[in-house]
C-alpha positions in Angstrom: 22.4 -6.3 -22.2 22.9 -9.2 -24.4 20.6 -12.1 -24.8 23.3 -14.7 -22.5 23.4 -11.7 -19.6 19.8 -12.4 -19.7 20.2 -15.6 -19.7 22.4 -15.9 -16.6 20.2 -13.6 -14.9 17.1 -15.7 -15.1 19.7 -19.3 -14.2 20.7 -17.1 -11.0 17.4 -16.4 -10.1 15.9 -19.8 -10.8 19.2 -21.6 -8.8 18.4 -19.2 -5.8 15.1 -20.2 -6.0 15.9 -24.2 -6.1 18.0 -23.4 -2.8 14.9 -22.0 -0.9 13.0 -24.5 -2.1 15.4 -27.0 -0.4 17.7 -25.6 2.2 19.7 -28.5 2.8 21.7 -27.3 0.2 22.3 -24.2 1.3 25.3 -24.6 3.4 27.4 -26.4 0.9 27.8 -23.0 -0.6 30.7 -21.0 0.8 29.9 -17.1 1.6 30.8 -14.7 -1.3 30.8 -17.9 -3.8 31.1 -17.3 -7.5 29.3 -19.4 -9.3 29.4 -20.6 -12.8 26.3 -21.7 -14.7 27.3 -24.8 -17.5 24.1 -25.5 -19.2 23.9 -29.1 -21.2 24.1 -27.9 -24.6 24.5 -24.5 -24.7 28.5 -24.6 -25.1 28.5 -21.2 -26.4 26.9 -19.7 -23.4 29.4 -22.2 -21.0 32.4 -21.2 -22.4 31.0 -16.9 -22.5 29.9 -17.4 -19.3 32.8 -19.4 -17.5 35.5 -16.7 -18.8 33.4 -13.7 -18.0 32.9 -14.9 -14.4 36.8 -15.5 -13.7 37.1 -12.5 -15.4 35.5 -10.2 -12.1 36.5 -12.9 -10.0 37.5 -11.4 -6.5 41.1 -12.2 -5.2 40.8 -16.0 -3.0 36.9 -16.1 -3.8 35.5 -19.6 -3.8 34.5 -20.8 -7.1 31.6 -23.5 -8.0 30.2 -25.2 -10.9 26.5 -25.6 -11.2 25.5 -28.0 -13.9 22.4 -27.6 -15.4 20.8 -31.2 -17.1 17.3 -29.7 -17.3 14.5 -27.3 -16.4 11.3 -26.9 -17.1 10.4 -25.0 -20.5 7.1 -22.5 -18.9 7.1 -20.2 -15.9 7.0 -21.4 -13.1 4.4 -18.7 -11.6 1.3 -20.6 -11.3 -0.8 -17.8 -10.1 0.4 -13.5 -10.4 -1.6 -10.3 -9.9 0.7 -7.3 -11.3 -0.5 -4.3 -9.1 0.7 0.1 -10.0 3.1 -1.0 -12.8 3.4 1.9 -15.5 5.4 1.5 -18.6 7.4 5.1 -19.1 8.9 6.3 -22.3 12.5 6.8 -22.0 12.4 10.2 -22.7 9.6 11.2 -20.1 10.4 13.6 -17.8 9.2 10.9 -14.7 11.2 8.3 -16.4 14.1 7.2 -13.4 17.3 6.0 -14.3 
């Protein structure tokens, strides 16, 4: 996975958690929207980003922008107990795929 995948993956999860945090915002979203992360200065990632999205774009899916101006630079998680969690070896025979 490269480092923007990662990357996009923490924006989605950090946008869906702005929407629960306010839910007002919620319905301006169309069902099975596909949304496009542009991040102030990161015009690399913007422009990877923006044409790998439209590139699995579904046939008449909605399409929105979300413009990220800033976040915070730490975790959020303010308090975390980590409970049965066992690294594996790859090549372990109880390693799943």
């Amino acid at each position: 996975m490269s480092d923007y995948s990662k990357f996009t993956a923490m924006l989605a999860s950090e946008f869906h958690r702005y929407l629960m945090e306010d839910e007002k915002r919620t319905p301006k979203l169309p069902e099975n929207v596909l949304l496009i992360f542009e991040v102030d200065g990161e015009d690399d990632f913007n422009r990877w980003h923006k044409e790998m999205s439209l590139r699995n774009k579904e046939a008449d899916q909605p399409v929105a922008y979300v413009h990220l101006k800033k976040w915070r630079l730490h975790s959020s998680i303010e308090d975390m107990t980590l409970v049965g969690a066992i690294a594996q070896k790859e090549n372990s025979p109880h390693a799943k795929c």
